[in-house]
C-alpha positions in Angstrom: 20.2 13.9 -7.9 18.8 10.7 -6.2 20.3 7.5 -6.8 18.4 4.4 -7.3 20.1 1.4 -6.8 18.1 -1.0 -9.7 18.4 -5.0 -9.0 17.3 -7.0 -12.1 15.9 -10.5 -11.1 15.2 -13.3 -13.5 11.8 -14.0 -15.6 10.7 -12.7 -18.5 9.4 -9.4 -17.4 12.9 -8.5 -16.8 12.6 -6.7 -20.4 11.0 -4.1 -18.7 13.4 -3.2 -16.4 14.9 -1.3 -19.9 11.6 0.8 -19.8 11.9 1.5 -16.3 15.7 2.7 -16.5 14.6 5.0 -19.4 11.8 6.8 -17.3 13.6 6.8 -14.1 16.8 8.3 -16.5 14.1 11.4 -18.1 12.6 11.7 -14.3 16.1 12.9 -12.5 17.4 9.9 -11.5 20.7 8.3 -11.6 20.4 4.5 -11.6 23.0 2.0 -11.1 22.3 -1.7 -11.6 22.7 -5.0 -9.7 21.9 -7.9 -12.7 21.8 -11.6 -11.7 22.4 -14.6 -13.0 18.8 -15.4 -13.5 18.3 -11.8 -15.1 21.1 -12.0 -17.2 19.2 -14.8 -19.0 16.8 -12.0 -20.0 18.9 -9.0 -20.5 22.3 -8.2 -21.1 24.7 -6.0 -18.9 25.2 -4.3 -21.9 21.8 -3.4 -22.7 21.4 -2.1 -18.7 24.9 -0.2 -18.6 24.4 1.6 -22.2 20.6 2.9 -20.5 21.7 3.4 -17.4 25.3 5.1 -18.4 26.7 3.3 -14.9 28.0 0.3 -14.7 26.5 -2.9 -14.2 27.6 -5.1 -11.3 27.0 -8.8 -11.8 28.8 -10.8 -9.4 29.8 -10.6 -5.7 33.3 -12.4 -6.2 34.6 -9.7 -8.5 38.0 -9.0 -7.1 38.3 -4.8 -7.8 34.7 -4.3 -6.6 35.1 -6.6 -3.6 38.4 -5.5 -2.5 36.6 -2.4 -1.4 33.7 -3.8 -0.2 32.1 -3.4 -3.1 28.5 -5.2 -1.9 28.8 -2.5 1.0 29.4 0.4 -0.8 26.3 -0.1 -3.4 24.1 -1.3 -0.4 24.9 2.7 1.1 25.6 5.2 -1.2 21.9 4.5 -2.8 18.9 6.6 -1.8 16.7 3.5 -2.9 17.2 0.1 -3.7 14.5 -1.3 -6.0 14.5 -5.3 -7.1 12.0 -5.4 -10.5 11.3 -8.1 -11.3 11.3 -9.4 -7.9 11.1 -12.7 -8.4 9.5 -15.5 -6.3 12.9 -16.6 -5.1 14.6 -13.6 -4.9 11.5 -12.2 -2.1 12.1 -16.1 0.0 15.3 -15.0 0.3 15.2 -11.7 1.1 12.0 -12.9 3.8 15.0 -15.3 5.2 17.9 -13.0 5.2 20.1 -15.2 2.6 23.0 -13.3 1.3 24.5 -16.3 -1.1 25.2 -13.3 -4.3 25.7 -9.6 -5.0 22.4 -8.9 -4.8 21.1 -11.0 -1.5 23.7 -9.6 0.2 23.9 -6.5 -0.7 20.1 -6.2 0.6 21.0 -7.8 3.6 24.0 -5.4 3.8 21.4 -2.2 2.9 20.5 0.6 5.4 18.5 2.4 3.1 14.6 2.2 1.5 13.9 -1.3 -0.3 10.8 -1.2 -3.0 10.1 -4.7 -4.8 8.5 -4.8 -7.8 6.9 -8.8 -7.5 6.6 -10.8 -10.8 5.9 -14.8 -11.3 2.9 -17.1 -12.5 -0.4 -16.5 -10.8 -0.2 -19.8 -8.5 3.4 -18.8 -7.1 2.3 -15.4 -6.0 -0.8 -17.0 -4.4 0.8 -19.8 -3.2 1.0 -19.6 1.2 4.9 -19.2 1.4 5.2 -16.2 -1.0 2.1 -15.2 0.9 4.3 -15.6 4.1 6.9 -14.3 2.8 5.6 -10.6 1.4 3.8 -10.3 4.4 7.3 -10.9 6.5 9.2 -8.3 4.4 5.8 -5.7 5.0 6.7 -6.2 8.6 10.1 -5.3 8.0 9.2 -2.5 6.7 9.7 -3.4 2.8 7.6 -1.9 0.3 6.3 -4.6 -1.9 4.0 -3.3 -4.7 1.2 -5.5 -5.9 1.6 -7.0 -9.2 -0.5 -6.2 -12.4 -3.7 -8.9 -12.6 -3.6 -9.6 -16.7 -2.4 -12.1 -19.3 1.1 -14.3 -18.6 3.9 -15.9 -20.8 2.8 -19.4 -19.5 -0.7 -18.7 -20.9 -2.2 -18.3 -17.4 -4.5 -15.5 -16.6 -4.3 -13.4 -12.6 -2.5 -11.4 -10.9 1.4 -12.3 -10.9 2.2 -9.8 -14.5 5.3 -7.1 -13.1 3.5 -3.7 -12.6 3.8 -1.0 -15.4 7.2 1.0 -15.3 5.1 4.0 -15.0 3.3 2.6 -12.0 6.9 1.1 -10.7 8.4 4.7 -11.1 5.5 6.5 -9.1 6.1 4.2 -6.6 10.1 4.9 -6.8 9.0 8.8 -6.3 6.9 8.2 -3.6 9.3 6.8 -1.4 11.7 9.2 -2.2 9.0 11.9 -1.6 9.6 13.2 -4.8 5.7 13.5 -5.5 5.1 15.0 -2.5 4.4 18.3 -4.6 4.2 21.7 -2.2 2.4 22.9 -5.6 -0.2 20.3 -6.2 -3.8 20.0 -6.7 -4.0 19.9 -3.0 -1.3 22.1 -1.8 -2.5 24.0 1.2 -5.5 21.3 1.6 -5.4 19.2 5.0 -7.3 15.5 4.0 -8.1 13.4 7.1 -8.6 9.8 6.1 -9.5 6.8 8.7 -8.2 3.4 7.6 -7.8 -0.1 8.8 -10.2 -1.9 11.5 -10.9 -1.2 14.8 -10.6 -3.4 18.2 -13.6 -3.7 20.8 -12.3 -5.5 23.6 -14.2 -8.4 25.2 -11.4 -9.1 27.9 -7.5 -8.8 27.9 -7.4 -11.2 25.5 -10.4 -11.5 23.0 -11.5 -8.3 21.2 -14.4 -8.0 18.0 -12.7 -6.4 15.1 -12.9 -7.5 11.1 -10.4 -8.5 8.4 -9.7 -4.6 6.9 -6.0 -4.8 6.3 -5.8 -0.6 6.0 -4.2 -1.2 2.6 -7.2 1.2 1.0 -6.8 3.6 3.2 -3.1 4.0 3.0 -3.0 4.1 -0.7 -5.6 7.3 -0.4 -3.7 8.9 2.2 -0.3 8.2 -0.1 -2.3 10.1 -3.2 -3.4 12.5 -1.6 0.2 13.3 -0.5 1.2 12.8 -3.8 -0.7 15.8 -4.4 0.6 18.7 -1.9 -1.9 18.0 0.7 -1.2 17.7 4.1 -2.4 14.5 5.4 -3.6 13.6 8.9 -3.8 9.5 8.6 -5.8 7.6 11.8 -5.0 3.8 11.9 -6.3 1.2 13.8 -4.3 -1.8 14.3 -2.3 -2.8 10.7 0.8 -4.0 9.4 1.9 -1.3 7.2 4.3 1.2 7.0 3.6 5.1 7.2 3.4 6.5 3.3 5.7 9.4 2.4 4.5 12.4 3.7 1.5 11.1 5.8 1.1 12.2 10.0 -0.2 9.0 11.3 -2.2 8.4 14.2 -2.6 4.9 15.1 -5.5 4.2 17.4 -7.4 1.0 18.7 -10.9 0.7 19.5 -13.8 3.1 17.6 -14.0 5.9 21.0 -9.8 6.2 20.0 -10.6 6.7 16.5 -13.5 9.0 16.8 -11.3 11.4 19.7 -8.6 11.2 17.2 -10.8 12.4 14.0 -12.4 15.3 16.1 -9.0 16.6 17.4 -7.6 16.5 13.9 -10.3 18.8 12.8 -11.0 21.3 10.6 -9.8 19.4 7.4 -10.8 20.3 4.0 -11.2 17.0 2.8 -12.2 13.5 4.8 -12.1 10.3 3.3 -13.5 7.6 5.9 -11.9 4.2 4.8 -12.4 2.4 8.0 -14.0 -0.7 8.9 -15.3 0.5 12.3 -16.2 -2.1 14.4 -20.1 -1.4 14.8 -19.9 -2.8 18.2 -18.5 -2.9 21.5 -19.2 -5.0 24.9 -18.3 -4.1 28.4 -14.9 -5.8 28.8 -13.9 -8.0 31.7 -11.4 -7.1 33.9 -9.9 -10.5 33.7 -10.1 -13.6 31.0 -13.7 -15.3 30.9 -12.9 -18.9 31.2 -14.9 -21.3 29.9 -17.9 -22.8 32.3 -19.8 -24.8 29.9 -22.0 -22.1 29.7 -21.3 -19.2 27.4 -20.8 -15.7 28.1 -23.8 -13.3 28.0 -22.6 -10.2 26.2 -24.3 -7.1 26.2 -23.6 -5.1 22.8 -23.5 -1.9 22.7 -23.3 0.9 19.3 -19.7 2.5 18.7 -19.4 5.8 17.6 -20.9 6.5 14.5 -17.6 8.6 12.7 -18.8 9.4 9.4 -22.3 10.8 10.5 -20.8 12.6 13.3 -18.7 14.3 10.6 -21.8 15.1 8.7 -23.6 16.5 11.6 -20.3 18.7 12.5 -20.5 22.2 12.5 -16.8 21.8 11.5 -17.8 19.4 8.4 -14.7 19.3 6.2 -15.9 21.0 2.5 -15.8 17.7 0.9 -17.1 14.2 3.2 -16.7 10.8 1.6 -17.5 7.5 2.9 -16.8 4.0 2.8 -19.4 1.1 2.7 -18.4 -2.4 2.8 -21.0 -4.4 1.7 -22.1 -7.9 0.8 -25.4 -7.8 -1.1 -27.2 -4.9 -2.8 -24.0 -2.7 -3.0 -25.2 0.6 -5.1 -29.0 1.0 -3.0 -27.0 0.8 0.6 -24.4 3.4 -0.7 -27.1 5.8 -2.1 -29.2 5.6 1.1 -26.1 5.7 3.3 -25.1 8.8 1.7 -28.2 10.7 2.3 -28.6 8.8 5.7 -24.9 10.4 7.1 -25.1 13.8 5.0 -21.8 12.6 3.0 -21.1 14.0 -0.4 -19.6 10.9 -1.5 -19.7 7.4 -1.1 -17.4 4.9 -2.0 -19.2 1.4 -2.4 -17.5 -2.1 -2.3 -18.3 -5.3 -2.6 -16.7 -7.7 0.4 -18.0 -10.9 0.3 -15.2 -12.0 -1.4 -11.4 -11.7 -0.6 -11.3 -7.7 -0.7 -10.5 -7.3 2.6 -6.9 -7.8 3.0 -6.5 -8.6 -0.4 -4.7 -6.6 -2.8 -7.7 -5.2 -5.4 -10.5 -3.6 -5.4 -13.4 -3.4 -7.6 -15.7 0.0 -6.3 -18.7 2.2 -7.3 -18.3 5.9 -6.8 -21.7 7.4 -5.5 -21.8 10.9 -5.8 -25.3 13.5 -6.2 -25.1 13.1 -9.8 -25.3 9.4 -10.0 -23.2 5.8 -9.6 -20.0 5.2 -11.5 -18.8 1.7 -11.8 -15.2 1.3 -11.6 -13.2 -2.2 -13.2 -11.2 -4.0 -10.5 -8.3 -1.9 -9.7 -5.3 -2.4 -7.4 -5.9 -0.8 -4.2 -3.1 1.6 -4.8 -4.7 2.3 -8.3 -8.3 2.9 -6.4 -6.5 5.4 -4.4 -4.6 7.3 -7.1 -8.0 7.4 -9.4 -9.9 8.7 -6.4 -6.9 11.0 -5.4 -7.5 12.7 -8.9 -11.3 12.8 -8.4 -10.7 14.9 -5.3 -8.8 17.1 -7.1 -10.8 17.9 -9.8 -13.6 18.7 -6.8 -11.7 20.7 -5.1 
């Protein structure tokens, strides 16, 4: 049985943690809890201990626990440790290695998987620091879901609501590999999916590339996983850890990621997420130094990926496409479809903050028409279109 080491943080949503014992309780689990003092405002150790059916540990200066290392032992003998509701102050400290109560420390202390679950007003999880913060503990290899965009307890309206147990708990399996199903939709499928941007040098220093975080990408190539196939992932340059279950291939400039989709060939299923840089330039040996007079540069089209998959006598049984676009989303999908012999294409607009941002509102452009999905975390985009593929397939 895996054990999930459960860390309550204050705020309201910390009711939900209840819900989230429950399912992770009917799903396998075992669950111990870590409450703290700003959770305990919320919910009682009572309440966590009689769902849970461990005990709840409260306090780092409890003299039995400690006098065996008790912060040491819970950081170890869980398979995961999850924080819901991370709170804004509980993710600065973890960002700044703090250990000042049970639970600080015993994430400081912790050796194995951390998921945080993020919840707080709109304007804190927007504000730069938590900004700074979640993108520190991404580096470190933290997962850090995105929260639920919706209604608050202070009235406000954005993203900042703690995500939906059930989304919380597919997240939990996921990095336990749990969902990883060898009898899925897609057992026995191999997807290939391109994600994240791509880096054209101009010299040793300067390169053209774009603002694609890879965050779309991923979440495909983590559903697809989800779902038995085997997944061949090709990254360019991004801050984000490999999902469960996903071969990754990280690559640099558009030649790299064009070698590395033709040697992972034949796939079943491709889903180009890429933002392929759509030029290059001859690069200088050595740094071009400023003259007064600016540098002549002679561009030059990259590979074009998707319609060379198209065009492949090894053309994987189902093609989809990516197109980032700024104005007149749906017509540049539907001709770009027919224009790079894709079945589908998935259509976005990004003249907002979509790229490196944590949503995604899309349009699905298939032969039988245009579907207009609401704005959707990325990770939802992924799962939905996951499922899609499935059904094709």
């Amino acid at each position: 049985m895996k054990r999930i080491l459960l860390i309550v943080g204050g705020g309201i949503a910390a009711y939900k943690a209840c819900e989230l014992i429950r399912l992770a309780r009917k799903a396998g689990l075992s669950v111990r809890c870590v409450l703290t003092d700003a959770g305990a405002q919320f919910v009682t150790p009572m309440t966590l201990a009689a769902l849970s059916e461990q005990p709840v540990h409260t306090s780092l200066w409890d003299l039995k626990d400690e006098a065996e290392m008790g912060h040491i032992q819970l950081s170890r003998e869980a398979d995961l440790v999850v924080v819901a509701p991370a709170t804004a102050d509980l993710l600065a400290r973890m960002a700044g290695g703090q250990a000042d109560d049970l639970a600080s420390t015993l994430l400081l202390a912790t050796d194995k998987p951390v998921l945080t679950a993020p919840a707080m007003n709109v304007r804190m999880w927007q504000h730069a620091a938590t900004r700074r913060n979640v993108a520190q503990l991404r580096a470190d290899g933290v997962t850090v879901l995105a929260p639920d965009n919706g209604a608050m307890a202070c009235g406000e309206y954005g993203p900042g609501r703690l995500p939906e147990p059930t989304r919380i708990l597919e997240a939990i399996e996921n990095a336990l590999g749990n969902r990883i199903a060898p009898d899925g939709p897609l057992a026995g499928k191999h997807a290939l999916v391109t994600a994240g941007p791509t880096r054209e040098p101009i010299d040793p220093v300067r390169y053209i590339a774009n603002r694609s975080s890879g965050r779309q990408g991923f979440a495909i190539a983590e559903a697809l996983a989800a779902r038995g196939a085997r997944v061949t992932l090709v990254s360019g340059p991004v801050a984000l850890p490999t999902p469960p279950g996903v071969t990754r291939v990280d690559v640099e400039t558009a030649h790299e990621m064009a070698n590395a989709v033709a040697a992972a060939l034949p796939a079943d299923i491709a889903v180009m997420v890429a933002a392929v840089a759509d030029w290059r330039v001859e690069a200088a040996e050595q740094k071009i130094k400023k003259t007064g007079t600016a540098p002549a540069l002679q561009f030059q089209e990259t590979p074009d990926i998707l319609a060379m998959l198209g065009e492949s006598p090894r053309r994987p049984r189902l093609l989809i496409g990516f197109a980032a676009e700024t104005q007149d989303i749906v017509a540049h999908a539907i001709a770009k479809r027919t224009r790079k012999n894709a079945d589908w294409i998935v259509a976005n607009d990004v003249s907002g903050d979509v790229m490196g941002g944590e949503t995604n509102r899309v349009h699905l452009v298939t032969a039988d028409g245009v579907e207009d999905w609401e704005l959707l975390d990325k990770r939802e985009v992924g799962e939905r279109l996951a499922e899609r593929i499935g059904d094709a397939l």
